[in-house]
Backbone atoms as SQL, in Angstrom:
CREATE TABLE atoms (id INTEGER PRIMARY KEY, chain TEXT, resi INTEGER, resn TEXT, atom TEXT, x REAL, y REAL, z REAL);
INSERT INTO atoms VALUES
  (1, 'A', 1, 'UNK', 'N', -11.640, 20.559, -28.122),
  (2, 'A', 1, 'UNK', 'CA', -10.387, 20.132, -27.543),
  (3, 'A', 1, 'UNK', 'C', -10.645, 19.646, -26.118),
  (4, 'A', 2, 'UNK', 'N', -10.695, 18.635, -26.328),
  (5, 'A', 2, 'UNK', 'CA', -10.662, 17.469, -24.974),
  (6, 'A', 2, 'UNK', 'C', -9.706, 18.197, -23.578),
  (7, 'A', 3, 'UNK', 'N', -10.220, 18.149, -22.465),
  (8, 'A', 3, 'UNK', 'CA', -8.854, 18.845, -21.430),
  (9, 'A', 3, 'UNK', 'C', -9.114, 17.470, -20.493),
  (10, 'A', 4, 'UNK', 'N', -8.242, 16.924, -19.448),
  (11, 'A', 4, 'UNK', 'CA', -8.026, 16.122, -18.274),
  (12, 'A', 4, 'UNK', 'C', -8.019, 16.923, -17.575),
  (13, 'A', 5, 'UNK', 'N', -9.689, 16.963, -16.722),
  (14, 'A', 5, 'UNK', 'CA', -9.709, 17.854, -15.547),
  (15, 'A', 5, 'UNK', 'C', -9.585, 17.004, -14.798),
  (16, 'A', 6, 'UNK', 'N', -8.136, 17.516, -13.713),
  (17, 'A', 6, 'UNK', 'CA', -8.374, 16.416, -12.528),
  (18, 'A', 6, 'UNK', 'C', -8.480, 16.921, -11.102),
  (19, 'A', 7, 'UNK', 'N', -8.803, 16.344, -10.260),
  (20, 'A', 7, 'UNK', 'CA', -8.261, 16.650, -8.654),
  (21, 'A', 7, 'UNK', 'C', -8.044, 15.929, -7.717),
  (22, 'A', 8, 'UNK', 'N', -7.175, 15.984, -6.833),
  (23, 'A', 8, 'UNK', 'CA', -7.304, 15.166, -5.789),
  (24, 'A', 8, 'UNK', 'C', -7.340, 15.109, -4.637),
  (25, 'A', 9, 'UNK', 'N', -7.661, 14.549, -3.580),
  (26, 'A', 9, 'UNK', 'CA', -8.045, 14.580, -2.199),
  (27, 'A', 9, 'UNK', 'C', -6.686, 13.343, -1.425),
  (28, 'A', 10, 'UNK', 'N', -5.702, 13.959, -1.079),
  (29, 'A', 10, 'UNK', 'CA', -4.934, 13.065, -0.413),
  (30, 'A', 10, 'UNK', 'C', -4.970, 12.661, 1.159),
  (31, 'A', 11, 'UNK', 'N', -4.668, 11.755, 2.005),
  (32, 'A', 11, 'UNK', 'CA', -4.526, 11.417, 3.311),
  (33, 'A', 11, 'UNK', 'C', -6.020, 11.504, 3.707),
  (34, 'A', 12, 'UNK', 'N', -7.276, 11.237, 3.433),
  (35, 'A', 12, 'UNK', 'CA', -8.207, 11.562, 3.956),
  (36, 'A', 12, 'UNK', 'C', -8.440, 10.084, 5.008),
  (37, 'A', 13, 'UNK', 'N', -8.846, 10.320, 5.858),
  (38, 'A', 13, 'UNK', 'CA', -8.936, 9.460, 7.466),
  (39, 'A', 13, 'UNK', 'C', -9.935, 8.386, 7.305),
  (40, 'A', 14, 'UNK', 'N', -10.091, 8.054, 6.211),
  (41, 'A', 14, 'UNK', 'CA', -11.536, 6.948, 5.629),
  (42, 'A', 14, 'UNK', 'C', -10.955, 6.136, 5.293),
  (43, 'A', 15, 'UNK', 'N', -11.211, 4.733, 5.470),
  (44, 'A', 15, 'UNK', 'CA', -11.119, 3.311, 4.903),
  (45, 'A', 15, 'UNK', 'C', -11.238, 4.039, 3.302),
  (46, 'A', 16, 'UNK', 'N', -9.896, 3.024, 2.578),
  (47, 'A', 16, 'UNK', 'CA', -10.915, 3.048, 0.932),
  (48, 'A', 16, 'UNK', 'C', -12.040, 2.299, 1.059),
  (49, 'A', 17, 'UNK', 'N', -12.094, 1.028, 1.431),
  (50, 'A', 17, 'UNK', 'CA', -13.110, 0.269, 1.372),
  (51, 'A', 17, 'UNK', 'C', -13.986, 1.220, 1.498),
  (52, 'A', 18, 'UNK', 'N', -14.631, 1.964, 2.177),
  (53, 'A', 18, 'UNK', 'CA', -15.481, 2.849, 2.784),
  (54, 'A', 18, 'UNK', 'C', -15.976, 3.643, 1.529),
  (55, 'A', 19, 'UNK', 'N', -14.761, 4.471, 0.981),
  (56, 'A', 19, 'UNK', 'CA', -15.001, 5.536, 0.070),
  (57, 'A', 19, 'UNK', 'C', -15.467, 4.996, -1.169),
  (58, 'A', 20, 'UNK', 'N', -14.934, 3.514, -1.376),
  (59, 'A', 20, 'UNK', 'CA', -15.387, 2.925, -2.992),
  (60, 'A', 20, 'UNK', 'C', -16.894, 2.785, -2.887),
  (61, 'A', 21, 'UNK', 'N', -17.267, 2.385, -1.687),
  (62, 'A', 21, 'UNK', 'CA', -18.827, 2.498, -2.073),
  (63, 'A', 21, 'UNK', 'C', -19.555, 3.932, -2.466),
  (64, 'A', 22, 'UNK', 'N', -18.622, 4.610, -2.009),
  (65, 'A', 22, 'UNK', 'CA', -19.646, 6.553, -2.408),
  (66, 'A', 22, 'UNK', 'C', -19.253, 6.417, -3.798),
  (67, 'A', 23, 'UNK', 'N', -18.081, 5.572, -3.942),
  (68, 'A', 23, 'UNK', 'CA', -17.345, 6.275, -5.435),
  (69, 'A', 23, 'UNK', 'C', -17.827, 5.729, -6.606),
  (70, 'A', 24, 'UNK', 'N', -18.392, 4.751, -6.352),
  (71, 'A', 24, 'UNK', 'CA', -18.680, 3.709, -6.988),
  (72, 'A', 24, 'UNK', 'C', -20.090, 4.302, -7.893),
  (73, 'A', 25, 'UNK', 'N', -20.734, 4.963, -7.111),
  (74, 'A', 25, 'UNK', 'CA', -22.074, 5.899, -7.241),
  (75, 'A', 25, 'UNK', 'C', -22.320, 6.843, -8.291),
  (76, 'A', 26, 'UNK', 'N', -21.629, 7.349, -8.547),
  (77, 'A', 26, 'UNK', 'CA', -20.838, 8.503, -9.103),
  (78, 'A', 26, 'UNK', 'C', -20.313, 8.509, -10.286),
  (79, 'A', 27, 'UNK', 'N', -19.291, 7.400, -10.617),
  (80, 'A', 27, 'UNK', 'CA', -19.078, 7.257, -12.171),
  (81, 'A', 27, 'UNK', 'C', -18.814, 7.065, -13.181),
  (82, 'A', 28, 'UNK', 'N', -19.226, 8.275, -14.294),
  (83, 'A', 28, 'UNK', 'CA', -19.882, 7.859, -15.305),
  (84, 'A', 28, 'UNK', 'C', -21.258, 9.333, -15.528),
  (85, 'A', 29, 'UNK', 'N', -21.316, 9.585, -13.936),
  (86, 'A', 29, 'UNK', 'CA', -22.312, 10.571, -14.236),
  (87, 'A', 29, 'UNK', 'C', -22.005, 11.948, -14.336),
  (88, 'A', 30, 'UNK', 'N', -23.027, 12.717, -14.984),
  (89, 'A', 30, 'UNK', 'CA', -22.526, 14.298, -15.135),
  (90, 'A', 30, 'UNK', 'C', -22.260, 15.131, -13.624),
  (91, 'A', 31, 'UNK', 'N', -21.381, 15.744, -14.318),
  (92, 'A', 31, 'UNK', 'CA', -20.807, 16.398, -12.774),
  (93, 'A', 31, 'UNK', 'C', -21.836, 16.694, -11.544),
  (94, 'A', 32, 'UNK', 'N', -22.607, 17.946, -11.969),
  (95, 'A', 32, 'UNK', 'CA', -23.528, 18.346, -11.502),
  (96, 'A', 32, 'UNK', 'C', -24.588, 17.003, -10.697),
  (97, 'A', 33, 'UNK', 'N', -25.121, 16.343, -11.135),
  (98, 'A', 33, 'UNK', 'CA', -26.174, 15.704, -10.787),
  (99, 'A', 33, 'UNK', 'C', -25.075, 14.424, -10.128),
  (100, 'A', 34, 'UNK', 'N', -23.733, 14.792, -10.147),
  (101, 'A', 34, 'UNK', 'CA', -23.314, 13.714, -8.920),
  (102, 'A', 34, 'UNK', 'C', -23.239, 14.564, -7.423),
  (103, 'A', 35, 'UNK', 'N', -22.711, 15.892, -8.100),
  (104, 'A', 35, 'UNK', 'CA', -22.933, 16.473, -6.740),
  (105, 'A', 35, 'UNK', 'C', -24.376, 17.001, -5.857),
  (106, 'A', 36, 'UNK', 'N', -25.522, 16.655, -7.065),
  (107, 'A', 36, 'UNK', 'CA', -26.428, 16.710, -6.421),
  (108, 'A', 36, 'UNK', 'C', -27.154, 15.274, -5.471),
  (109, 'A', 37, 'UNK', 'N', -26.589, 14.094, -5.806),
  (110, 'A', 37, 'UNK', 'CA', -26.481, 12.615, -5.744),
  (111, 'A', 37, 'UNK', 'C', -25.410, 12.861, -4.031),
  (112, 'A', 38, 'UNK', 'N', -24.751, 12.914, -4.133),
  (113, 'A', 38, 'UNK', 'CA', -23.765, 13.038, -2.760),
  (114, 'A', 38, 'UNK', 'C', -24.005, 13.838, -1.826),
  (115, 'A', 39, 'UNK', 'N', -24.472, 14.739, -2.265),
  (116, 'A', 39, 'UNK', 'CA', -25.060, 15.947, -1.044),
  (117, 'A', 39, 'UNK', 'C', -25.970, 14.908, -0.516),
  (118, 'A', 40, 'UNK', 'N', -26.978, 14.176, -0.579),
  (119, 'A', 40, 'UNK', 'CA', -28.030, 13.637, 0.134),
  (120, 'A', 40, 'UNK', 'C', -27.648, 12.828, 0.686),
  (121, 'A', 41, 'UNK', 'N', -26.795, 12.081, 0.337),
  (122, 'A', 41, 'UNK', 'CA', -26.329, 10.451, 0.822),
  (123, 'A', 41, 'UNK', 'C', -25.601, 10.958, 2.694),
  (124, 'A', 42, 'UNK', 'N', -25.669, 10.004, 3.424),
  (125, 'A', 42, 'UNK', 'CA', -25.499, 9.739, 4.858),
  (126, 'A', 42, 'UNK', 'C', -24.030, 9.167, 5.031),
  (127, 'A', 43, 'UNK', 'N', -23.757, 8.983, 3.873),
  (128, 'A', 43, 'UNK', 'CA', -21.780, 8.373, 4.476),
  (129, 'A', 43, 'UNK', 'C', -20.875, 9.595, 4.675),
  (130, 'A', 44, 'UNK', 'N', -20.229, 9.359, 5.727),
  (131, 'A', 44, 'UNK', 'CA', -18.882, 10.488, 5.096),
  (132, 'A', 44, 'UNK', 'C', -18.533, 10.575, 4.717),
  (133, 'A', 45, 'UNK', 'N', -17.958, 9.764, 3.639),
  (134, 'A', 45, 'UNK', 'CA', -16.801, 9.932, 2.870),
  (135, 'A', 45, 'UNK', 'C', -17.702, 10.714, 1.351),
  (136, 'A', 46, 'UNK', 'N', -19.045, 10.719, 1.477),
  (137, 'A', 46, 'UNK', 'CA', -19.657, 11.581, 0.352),
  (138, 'A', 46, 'UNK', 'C', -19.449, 12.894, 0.592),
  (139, 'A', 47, 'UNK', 'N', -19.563, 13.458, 2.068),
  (140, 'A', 47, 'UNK', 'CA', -19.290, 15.279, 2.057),
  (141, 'A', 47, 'UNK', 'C', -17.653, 15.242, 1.376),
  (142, 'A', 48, 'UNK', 'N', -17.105, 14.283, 1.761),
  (143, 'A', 48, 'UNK', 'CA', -15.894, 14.292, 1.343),
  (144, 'A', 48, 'UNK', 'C', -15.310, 14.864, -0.480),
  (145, 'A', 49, 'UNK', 'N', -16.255, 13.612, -0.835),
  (146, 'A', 49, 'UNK', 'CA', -15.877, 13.129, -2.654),
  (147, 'A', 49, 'UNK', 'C', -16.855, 14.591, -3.350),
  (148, 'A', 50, 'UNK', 'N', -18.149, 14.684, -2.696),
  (149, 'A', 50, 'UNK', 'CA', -18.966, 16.102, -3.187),
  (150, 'A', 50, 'UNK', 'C', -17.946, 17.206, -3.100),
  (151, 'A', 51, 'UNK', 'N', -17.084, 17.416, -1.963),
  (152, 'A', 51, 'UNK', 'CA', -16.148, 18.699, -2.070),
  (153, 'A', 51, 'UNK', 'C', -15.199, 18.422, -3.169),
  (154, 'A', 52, 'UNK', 'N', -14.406, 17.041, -3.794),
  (155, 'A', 52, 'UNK', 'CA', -13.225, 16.879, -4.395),
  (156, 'A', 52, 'UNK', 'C', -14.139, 17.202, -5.964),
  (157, 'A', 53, 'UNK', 'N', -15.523, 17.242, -6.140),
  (158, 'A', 53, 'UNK', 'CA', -15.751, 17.188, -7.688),
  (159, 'A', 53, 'UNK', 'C', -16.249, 18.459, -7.748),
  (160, 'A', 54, 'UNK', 'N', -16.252, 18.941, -6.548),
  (161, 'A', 54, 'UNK', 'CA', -16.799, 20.709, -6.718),
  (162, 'A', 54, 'UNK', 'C', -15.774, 21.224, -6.845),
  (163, 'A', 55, 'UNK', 'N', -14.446, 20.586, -6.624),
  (164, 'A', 55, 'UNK', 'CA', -13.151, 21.380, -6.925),
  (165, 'A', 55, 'UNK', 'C', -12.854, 21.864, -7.728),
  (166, 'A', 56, 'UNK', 'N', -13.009, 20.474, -8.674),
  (167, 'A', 56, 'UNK', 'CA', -12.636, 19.875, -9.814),
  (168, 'A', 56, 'UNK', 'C', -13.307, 20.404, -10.634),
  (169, 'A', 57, 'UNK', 'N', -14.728, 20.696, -10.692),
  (170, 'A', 57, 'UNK', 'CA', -15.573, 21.469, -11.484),
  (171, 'A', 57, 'UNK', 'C', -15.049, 23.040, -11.491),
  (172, 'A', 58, 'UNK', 'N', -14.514, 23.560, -10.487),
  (173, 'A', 58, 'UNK', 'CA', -13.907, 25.166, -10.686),
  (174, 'A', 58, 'UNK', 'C', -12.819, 25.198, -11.101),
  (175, 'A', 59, 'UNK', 'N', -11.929, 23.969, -10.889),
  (176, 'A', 59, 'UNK', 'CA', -10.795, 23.625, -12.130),
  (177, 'A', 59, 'UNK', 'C', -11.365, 23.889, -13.593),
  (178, 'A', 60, 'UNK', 'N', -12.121, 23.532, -13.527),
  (179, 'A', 60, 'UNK', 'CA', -12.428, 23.312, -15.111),
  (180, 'A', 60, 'UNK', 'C', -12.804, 24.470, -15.437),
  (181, 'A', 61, 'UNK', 'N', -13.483, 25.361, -14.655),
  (182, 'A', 61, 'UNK', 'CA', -14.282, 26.302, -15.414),
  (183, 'A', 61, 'UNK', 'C', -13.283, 27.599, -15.087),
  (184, 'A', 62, 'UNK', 'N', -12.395, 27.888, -13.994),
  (185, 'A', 62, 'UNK', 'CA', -11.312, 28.582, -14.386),
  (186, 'A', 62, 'UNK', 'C', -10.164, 28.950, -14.880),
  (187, 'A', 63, 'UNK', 'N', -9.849, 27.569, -15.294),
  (188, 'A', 63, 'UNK', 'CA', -8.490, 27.541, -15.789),
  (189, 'A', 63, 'UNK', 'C', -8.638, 26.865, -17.050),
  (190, 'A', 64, 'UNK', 'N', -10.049, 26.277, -18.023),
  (191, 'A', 64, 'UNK', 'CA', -10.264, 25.809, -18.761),
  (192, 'A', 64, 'UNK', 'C', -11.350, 26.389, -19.208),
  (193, 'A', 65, 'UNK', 'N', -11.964, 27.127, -18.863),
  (194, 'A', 65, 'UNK', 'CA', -13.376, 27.654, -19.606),
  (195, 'A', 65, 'UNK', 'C', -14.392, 26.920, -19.932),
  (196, 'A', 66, 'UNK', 'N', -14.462, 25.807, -19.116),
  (197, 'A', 66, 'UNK', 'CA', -15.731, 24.363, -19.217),
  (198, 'A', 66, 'UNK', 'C', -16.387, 25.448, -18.360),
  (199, 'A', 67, 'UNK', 'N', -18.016, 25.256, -19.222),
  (200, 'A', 67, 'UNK', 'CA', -19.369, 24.708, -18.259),
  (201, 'A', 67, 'UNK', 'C', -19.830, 23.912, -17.364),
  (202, 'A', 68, 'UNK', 'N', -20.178, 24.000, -16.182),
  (203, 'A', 68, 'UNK', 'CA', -19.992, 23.151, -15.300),
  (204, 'A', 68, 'UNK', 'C', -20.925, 22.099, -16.028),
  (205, 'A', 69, 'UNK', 'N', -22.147, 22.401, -16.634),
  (206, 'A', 69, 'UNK', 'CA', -23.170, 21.367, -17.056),
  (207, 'A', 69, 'UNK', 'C', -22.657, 20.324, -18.431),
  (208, 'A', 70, 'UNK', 'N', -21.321, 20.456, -19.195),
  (209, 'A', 70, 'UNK', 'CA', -20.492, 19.882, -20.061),
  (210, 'A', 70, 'UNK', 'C', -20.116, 18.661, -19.389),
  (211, 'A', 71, 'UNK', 'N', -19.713, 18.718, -18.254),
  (212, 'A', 71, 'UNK', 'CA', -18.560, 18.232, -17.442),
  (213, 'A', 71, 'UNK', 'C', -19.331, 16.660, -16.691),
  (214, 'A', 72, 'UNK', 'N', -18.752, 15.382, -16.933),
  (215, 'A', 72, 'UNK', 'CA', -18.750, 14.170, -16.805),
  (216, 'A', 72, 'UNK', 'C', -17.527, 13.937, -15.671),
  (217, 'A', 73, 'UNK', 'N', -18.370, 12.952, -14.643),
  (218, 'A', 73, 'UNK', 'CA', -16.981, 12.080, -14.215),
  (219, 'A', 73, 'UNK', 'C', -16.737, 11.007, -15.185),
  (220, 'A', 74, 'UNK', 'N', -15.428, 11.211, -16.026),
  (221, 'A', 74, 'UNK', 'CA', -15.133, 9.868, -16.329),
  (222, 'A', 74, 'UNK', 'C', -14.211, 8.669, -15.792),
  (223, 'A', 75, 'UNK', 'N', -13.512, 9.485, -14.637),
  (224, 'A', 75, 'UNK', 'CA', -12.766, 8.339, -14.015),
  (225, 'A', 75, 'UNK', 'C', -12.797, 9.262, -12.559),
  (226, 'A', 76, 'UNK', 'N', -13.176, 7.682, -11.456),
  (227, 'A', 76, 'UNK', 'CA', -13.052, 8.365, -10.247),
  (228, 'A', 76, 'UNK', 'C', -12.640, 7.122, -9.238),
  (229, 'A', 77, 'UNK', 'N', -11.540, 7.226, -8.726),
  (230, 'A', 77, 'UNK', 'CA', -11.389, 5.956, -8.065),
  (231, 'A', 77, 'UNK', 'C', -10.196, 6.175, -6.495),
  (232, 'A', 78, 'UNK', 'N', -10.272, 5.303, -5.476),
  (233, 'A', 78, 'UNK', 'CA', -9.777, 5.874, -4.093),
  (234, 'A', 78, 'UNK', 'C', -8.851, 4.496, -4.219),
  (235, 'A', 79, 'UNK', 'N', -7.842, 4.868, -3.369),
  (236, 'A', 79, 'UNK', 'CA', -6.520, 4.484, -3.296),
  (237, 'A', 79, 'UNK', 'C', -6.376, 4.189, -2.060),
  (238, 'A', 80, 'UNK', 'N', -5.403, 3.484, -1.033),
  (239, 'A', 80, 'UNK', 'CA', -5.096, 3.579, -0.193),
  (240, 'A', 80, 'UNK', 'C', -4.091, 4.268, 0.495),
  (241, 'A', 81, 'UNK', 'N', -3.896, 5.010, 1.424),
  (242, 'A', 81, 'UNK', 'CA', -3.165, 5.536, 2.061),
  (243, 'A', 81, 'UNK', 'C', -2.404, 5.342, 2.706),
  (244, 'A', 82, 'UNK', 'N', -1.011, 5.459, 3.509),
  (245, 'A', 82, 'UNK', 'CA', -0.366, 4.662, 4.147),
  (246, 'A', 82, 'UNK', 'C', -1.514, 4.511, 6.092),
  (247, 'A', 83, 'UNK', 'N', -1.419, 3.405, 6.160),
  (248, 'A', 83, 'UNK', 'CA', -2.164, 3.065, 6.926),
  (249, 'A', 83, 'UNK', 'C', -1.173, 3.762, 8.685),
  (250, 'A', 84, 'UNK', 'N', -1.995, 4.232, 9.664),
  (251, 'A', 84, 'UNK', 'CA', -1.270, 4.460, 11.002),
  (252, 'A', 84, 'UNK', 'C', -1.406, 3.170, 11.928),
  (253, 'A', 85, 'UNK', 'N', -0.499, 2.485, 12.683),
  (254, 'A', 85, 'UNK', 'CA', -0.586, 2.050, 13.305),
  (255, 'A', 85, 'UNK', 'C', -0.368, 2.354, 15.005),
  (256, 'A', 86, 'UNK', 'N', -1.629, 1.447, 15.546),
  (257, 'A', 86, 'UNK', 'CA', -1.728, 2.418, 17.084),
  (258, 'A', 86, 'UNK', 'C', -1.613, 0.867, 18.144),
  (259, 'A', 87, 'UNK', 'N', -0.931, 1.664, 19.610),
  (260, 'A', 87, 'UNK', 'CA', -0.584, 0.317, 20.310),
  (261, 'A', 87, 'UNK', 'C', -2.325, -0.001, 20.602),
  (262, 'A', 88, 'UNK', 'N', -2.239, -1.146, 21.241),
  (263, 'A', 88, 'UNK', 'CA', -3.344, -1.575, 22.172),
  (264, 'A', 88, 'UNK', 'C', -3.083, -3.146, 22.575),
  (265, 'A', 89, 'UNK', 'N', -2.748, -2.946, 24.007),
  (266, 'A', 89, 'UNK', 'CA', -2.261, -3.870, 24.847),
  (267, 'A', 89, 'UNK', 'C', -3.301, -4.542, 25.386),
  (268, 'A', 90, 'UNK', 'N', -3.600, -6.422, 24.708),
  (269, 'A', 90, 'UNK', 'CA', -4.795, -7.150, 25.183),
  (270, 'A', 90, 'UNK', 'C', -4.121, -7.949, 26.664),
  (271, 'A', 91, 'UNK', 'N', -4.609, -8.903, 26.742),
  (272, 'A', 91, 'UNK', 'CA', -4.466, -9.954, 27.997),
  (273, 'A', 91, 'UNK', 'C', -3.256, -10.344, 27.789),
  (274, 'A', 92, 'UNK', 'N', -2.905, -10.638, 29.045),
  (275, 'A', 92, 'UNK', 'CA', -1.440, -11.674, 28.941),
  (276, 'A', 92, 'UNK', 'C', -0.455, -10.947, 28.368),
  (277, 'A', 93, 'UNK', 'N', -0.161, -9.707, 28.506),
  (278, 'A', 93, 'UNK', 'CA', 0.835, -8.983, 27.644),
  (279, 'A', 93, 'UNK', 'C', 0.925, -8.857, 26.614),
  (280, 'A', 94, 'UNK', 'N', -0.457, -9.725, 25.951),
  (281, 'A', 94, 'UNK', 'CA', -0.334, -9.063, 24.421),
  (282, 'A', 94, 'UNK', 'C', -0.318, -8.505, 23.849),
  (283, 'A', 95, 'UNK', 'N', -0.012, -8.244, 22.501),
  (284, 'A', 95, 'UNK', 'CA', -0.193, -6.766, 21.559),
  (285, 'A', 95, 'UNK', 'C', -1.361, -6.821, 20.504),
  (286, 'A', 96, 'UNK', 'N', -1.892, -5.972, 20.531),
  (287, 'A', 96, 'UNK', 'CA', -3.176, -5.800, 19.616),
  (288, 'A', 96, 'UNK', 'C', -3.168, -4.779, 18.763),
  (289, 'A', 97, 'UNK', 'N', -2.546, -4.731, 17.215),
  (290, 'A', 97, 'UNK', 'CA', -2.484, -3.266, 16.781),
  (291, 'A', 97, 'UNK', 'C', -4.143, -2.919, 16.469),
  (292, 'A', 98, 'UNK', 'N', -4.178, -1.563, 16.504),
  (293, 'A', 98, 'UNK', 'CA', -5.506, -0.764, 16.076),
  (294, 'A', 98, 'UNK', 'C', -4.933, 0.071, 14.736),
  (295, 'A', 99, 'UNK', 'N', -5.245, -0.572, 13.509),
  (296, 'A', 99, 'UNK', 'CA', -4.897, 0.404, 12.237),
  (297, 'A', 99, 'UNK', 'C', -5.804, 1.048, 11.659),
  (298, 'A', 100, 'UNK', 'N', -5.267, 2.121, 11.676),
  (299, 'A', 100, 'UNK', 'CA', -6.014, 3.691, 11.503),
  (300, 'A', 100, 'UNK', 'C', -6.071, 3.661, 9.759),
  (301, 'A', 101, 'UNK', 'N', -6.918, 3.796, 9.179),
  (302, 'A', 101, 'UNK', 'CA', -6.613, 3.039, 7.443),
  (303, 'A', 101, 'UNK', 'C', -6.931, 4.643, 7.010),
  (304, 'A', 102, 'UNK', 'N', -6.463, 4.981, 5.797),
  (305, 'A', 102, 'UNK', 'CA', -6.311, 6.052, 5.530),
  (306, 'A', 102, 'UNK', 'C', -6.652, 5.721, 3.734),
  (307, 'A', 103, 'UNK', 'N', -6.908, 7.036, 2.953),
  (308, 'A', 103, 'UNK', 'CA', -7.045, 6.723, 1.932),
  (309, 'A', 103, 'UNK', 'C', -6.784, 7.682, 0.580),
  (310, 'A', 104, 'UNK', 'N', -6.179, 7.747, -0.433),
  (311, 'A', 104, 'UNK', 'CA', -5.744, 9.016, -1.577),
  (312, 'A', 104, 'UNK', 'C', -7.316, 8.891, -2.743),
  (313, 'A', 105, 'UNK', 'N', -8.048, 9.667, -3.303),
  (314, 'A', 105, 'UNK', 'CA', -9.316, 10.080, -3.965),
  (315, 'A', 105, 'UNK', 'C', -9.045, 10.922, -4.607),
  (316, 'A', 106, 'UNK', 'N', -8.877, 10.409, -6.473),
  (317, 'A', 106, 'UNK', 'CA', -9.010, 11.122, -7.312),
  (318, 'A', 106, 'UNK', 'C', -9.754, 11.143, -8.540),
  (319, 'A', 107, 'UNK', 'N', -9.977, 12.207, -9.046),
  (320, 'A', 107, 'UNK', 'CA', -11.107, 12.653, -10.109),
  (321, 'A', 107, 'UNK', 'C', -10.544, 12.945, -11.106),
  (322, 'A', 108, 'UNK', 'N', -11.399, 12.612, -12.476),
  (323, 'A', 108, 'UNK', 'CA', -10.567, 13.230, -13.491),
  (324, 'A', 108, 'UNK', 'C', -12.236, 13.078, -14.306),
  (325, 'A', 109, 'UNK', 'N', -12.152, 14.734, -14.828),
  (326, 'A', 109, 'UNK', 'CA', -13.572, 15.064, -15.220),
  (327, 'A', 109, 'UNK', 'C', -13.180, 15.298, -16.624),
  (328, 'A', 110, 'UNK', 'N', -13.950, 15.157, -17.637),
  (329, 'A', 110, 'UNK', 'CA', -14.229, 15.200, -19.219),
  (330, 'A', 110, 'UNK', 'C', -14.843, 16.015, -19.257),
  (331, 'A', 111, 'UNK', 'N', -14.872, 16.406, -20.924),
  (332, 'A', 111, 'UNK', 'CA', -16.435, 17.286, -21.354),
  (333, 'A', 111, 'UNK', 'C', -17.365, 16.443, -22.124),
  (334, 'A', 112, 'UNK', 'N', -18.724, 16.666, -22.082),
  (335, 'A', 112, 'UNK', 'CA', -19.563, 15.629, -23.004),
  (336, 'A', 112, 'UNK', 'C', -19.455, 15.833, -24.096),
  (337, 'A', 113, 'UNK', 'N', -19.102, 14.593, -25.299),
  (338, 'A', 113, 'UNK', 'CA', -19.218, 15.415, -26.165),
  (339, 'A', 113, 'UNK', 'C', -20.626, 15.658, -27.000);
């Protein structure tokens, strides 16, 4: 019996642009060996996505009784967030916004079959 393990990571302070490249990495592959794949990598937004599938993996295994080593990303994809906008006053009285881009990251883990 198939379960939709999911989780998600909302408002996180990262460009999506940013996060689709960690995410992009990821899947398709078994849980485990993505979080062993993200732990190494140098972006932030990987300590990030490594915490949302380690979540997601104790989702599964407490409230579903999955093995963590069963467990596939089969869908993982980042969203955008509502973006902040900040003043910044150029020459001549101009206005220059500085947007703070923000982003929503969610997982939804399978079992192999």
């Amino acid at each position: 019996m198939a379960h939709d393990i999911r989780a998600q990571l909302r408002n996180i302070s990262i460009s999506a642009q940013k996060v689709r490249l960690v995410v992009d990495m990821v899947r398709g592959k078994p849980a485990v060996s993505a979080m062993n794949q993200l732990h190494f990598m140098p972006n932030a937004a990987a300590r990030e996505v490594e915490k949302l599938i380690h979540s997601a993996v104790a989702n599964a295994e407490e409230n579903f009784g999955v093995s963590r080593e069963d467990l596939v990303v089969a869908t993982i994809f980042a969203d955008e967030a509502p973006t902040r906008k900040w003043r910044r006053f150029g020459a001549r009285g101009r206005f220059k916004p500085l947007l703070r881009r923000a982003s929503h990251i969610t997982v939804i883990l399978h079992e192999a079959e």
